[in-house]
Each structure stands twice: as structure tokens, then as C-alpha cells.
Backbone as JSON, one array per atom type, in Angstrom:
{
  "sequence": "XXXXXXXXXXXXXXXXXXXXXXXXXXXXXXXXXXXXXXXXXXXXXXXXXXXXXXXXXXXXXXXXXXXXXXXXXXXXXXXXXXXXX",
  "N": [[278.36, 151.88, 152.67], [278.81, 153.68, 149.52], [281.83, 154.84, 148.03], [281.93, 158.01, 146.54], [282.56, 160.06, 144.21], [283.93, 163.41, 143.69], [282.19, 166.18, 142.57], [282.26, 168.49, 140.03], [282.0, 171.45, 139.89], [282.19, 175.03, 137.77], [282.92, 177.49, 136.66], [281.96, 178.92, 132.86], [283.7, 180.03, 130.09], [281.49, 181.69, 129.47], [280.98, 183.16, 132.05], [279.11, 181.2, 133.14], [277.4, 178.83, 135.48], [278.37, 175.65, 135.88], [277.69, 172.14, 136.49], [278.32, 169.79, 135.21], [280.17, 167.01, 134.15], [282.67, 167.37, 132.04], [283.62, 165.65, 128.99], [286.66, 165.74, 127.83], [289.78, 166.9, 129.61], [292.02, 168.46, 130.71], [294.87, 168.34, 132.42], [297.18, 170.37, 134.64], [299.73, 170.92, 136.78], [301.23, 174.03, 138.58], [303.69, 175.04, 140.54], [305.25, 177.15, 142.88], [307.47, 178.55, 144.18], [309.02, 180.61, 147.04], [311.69, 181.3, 149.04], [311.12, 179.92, 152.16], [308.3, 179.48, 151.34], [305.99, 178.48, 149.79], [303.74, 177.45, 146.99], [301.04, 175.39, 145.0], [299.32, 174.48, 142.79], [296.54, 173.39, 141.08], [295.64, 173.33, 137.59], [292.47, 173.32, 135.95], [291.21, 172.03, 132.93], [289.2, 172.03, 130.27], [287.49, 171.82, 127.02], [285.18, 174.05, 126.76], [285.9, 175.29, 129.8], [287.93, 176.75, 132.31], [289.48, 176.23, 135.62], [291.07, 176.83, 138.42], [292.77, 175.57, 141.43], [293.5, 175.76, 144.48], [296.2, 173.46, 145.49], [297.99, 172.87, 147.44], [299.42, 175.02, 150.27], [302.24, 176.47, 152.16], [303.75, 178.47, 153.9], [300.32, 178.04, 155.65], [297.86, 179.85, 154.84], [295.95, 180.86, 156.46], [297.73, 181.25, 158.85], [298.87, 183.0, 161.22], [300.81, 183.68, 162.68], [303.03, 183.75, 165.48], [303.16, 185.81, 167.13], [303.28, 190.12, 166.61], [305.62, 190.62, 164.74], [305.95, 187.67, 163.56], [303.88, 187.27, 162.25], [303.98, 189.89, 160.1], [305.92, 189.1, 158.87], [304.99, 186.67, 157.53], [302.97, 187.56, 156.61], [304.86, 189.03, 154.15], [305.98, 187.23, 153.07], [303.99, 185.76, 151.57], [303.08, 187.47, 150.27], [305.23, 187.97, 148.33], [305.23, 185.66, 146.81], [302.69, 185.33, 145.65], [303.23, 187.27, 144.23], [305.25, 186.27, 142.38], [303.69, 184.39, 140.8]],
  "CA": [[278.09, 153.07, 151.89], [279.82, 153.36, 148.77], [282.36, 156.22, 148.22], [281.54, 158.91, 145.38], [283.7, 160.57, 143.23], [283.56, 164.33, 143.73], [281.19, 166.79, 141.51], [283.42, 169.38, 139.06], [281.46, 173.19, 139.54], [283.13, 175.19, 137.51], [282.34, 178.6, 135.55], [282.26, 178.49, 131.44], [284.01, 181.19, 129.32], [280.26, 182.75, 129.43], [280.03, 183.13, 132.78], [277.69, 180.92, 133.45], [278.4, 177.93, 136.34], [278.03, 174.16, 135.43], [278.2, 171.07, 137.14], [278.58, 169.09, 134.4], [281.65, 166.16, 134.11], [283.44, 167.19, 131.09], [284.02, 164.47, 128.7], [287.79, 165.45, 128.17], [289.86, 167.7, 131.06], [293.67, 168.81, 130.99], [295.42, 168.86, 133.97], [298.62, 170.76, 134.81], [300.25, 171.72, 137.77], [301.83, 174.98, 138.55], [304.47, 175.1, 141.79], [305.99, 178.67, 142.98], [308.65, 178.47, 146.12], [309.74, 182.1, 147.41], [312.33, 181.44, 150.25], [310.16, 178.9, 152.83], [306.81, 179.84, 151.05], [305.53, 177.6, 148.82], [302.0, 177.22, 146.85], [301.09, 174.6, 144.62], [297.81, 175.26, 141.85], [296.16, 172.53, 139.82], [294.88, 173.75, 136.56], [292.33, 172.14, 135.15], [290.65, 172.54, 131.69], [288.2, 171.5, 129.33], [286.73, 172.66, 126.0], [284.52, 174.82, 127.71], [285.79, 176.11, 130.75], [288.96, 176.41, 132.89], [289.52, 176.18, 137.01], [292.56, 176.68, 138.7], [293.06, 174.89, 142.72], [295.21, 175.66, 145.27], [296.14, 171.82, 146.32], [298.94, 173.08, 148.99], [300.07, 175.91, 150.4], [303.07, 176.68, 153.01], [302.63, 178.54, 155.06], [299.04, 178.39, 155.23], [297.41, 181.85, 154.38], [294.94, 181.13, 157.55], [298.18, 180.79, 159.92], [298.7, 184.08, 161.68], [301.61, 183.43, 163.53], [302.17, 184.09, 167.4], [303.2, 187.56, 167.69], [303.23, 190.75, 165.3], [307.08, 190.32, 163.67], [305.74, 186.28, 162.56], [302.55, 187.88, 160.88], [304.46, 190.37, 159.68], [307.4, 188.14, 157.84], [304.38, 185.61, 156.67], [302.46, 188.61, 154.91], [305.88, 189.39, 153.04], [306.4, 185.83, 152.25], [302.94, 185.44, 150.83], [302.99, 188.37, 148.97], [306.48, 187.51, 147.25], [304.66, 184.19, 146.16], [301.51, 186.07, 144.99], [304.06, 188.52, 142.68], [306.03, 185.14, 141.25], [302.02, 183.53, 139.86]],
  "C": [[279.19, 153.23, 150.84], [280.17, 154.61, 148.59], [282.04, 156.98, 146.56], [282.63, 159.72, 144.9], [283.22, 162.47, 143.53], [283.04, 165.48, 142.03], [282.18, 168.03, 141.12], [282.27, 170.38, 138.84], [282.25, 173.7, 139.24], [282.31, 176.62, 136.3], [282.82, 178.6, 134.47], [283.38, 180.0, 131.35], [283.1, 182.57, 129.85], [279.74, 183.2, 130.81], [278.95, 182.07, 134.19], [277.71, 179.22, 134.28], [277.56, 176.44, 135.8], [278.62, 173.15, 136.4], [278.35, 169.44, 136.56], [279.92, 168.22, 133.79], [281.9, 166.64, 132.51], [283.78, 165.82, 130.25], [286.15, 164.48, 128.01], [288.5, 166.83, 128.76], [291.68, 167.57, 130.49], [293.9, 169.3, 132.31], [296.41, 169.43, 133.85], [299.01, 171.31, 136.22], [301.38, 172.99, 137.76], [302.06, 175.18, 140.0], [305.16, 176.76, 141.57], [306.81, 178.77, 143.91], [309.29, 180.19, 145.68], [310.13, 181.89, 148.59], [311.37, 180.12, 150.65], [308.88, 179.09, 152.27], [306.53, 179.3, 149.74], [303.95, 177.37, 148.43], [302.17, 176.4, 145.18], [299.52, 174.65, 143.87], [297.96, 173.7, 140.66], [295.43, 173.25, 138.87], [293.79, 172.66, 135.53], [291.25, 173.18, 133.86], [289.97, 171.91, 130.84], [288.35, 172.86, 128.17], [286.18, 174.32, 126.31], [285.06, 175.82, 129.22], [287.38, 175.74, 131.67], [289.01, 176.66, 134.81], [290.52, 176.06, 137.69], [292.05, 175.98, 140.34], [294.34, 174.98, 143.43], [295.4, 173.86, 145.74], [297.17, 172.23, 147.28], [299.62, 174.16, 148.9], [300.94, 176.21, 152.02], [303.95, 177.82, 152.81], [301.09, 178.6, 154.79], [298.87, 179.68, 155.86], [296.75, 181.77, 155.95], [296.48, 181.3, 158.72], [298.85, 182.08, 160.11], [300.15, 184.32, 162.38], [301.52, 183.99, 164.89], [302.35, 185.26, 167.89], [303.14, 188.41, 166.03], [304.22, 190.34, 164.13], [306.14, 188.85, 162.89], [304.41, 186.53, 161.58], [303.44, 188.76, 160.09], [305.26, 189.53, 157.99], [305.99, 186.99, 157.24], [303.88, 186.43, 155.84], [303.37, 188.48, 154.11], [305.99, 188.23, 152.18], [305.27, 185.76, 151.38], [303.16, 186.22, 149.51], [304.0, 188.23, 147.83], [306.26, 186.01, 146.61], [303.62, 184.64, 145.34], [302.19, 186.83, 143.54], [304.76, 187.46, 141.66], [304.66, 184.53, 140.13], [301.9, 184.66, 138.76]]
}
């Protein structure tokens, strides 16, 4: 089975969602570190339409920690990463 290249959905300016390959695309990355909390955003861009991507984030948002205080201290961290973007 041969492997496939993944499909680029992606909403225009107008709105209006496309799944259409771009014929030329700017990439950029954008890194943010607050203390241990780190998140990592590909930007990508065309003519037409722009799409940002988280590609990595630490801590991950889903990870709850094991008591209240470690949820606690990960909200803060997040949020002081959220206020640097």
C-alpha cells in the first residue's frame, strides 16, 4: 500500500473551507517557553488563506496532573504561555 501525503483543509480569507493544495505555501515557525511550558505553532500560508498548528506542546493541555496543586500550577503555566502568543 503506498503511503499518501496528507490533504491541506484550511479556511480562505472569505470564510469559506478548501481542500485544495496550494500551488505556493510559506512556512514559519513560532516557539514560546514560559518557565517548563513550552508550545511550538507552525504557520502556514498561501495566497489565499492562512493556518496556524500546534506541532508540540509541553506540558500537554490534555495532562491533568495527579492531584489539585499539579492542575493547579499547569493551568498557570499554560495560561502564562497563552499571554506570551
Amino acid at each position: 500500500m503506498a503511503a499518501s501525503s496528507p490533504e491541506i483543509i484550511c479556511r480562505n480569507m472569505d470564510g469559506i473551507m478548501s481542500s485544495n493544495n496550494p500551488a505556493t505555501t510559506t512556512i514559519s515557525t513560532i516557539a514560546v517557553q514560559s518557565g517548563n511550558t513550552r508550545i511550538v505553532i507552525a504557520l502556514l500560508q498561501s495566497k489565499e488563506w492562512i493556518q496556524l498548528k500546534i506541532q508540540e506542546m509541553y506540558p500537554a493541555m490534555t495532562d491533568i496532573g495527579t492531584n489539585l496543586q499539579e492542575a493547579s500550577d499547569l493551568y498557570h503555566q499554560h495560561e502564562k504561555v497563552l499571554e506570551k502568543l
